[in-house]
C-alpha positions as CSV (number, residue, x, y, z in Angstrom):
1,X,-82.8,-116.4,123.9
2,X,-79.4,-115.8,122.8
3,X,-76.8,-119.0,121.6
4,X,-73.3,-118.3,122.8
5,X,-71.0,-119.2,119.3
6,X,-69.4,-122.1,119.4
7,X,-66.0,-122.7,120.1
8,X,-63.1,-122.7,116.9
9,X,-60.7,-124.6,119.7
10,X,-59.5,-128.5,119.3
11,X,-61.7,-130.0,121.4
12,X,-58.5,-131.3,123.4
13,X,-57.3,-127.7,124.1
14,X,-58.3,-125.8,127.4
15,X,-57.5,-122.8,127.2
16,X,-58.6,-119.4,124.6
17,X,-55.7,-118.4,124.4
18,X,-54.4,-117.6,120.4
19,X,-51.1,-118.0,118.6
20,X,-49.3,-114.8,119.2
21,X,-49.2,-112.6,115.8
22,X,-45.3,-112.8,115.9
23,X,-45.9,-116.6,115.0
24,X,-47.9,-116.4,111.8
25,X,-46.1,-116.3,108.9
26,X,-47.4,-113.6,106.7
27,X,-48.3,-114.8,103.0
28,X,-46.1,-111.9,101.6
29,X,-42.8,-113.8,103.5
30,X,-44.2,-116.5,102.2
31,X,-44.3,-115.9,98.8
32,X,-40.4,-114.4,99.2
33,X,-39.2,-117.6,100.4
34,X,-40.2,-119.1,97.1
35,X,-38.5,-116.5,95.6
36,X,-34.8,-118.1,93.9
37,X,-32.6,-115.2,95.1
38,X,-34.1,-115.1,98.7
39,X,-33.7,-119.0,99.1
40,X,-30.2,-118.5,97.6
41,X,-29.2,-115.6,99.9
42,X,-30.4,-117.2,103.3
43,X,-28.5,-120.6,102.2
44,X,-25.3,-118.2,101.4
45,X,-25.9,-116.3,104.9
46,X,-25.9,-119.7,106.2
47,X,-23.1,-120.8,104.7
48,X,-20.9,-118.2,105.2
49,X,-21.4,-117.9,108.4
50,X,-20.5,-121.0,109.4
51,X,-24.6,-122.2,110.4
52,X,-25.1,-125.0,107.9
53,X,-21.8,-127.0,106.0
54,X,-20.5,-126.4,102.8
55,X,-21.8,-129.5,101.4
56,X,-25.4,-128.1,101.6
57,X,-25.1,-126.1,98.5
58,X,-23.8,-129.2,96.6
59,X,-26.3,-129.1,93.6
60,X,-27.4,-126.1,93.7
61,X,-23.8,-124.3,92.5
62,X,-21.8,-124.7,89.5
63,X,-18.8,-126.7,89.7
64,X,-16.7,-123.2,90.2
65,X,-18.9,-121.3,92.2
66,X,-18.8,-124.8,94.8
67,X,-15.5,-125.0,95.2
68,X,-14.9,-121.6,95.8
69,X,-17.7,-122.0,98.8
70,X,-15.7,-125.1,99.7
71,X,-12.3,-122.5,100.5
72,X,-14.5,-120.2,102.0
73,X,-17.1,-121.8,104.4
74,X,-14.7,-123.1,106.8
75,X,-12.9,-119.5,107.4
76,X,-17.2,-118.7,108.0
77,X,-16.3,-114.6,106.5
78,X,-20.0,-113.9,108.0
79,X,-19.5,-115.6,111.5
80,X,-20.6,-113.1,114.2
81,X,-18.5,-113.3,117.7
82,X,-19.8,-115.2,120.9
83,X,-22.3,-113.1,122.0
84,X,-23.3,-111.2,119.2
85,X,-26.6,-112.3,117.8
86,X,-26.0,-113.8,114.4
87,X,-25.8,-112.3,111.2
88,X,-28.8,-110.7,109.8
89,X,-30.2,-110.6,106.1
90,X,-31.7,-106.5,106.4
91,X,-31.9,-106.5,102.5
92,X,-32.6,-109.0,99.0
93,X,-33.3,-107.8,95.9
94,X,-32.1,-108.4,92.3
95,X,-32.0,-107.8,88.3
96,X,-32.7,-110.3,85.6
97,X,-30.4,-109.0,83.0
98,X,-31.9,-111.8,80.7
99,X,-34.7,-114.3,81.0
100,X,-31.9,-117.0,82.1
101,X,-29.8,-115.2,85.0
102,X,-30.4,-113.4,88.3
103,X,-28.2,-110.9,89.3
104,X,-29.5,-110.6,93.3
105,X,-27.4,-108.2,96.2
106,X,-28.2,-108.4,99.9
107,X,-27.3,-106.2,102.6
108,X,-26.3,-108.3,105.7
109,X,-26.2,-106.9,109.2
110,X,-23.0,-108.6,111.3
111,X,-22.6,-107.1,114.5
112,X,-22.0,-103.3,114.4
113,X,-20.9,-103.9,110.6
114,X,-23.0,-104.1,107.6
115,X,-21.4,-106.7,105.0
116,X,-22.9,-106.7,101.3
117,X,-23.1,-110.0,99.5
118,X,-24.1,-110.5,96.0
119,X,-24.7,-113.7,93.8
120,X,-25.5,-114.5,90.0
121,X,-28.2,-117.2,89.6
122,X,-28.5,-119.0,85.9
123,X,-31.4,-121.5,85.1
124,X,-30.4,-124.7,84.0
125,X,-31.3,-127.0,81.1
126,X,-33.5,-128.7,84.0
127,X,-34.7,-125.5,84.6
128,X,-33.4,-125.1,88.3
129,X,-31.6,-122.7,89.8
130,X,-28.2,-122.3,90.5
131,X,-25.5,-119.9,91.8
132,X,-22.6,-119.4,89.6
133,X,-20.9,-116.0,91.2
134,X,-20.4,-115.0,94.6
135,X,-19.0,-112.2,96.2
136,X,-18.7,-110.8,99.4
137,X,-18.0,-106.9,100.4
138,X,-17.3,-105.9,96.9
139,X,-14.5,-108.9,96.5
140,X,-15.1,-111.1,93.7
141,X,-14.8,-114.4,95.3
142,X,-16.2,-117.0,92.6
143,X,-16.7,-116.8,89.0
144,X,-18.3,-119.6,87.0
């Protein structure tokens, strides 16, 4: 006599069907999300192109680097035009040029156009992160 296995289902559920794979976070995105200069760039992506308000970032910039996201979030530098999909991070990666700072670069697809972004990071007394530099395509647009 053979036991058919039991079912893994909530008992409220009626049908087999699974998750599809496209929804299951994979442990290795999830273990870049916790990384500082990915969090950082998606907030800056954000930012910049005009997704989530300036004041998001307030706490985790320095007093320079805030105020220069302040001038520059409105004009939203990374905002894609109706009916082009949004911009895109394709890249993150990063140096630590000491145990303190993070210098992290991101390629970020807009469009047609591929924009670079790049950030400094510097660990606080409190030992958080936050972003002193930003610039975008090469221009310098804050130093703290």
């Amino acid at each position: 006599m053979t036991t058919r296995p039991r079912s893994t289902r909530p008992p409220h559920r009626r049908d087999s069907r699974r998750p599809a794979p496209a929804a299951l976070v994979s442990a290795r995105n999830q273990h870049r999300a916790r990384l500082p200069h990915h969090w950082f760039a998606e907030r800056l992506l954000l930012v910049l192109s005009g997704l989530r308000p300036v004041h998001s970032m307030l706490g985790h910039t320095s007093a320079p680097a805030y105020d220069q996201l302040a001038r520059l979030g409105p004009l939203a530098p990374l905002r894609s035009p109706a009916g082009v999909p949004g911009p895109l991070l394709e890249r993150v990666s990063c140096a630590r040029p000491s145990p303190g700072a993070i210098e992290a670069y991101a390629r970020v697809s807009a469009g047609e156009r591929s924009r670079a972004l790049a950030f400094r990071l510097e660990r606080g007394a409190d030992l958080r992160w936050r972003c002193s530099a930003v610039e975008l395509d090469g221009e310098l647009e804050t130093v703290g």
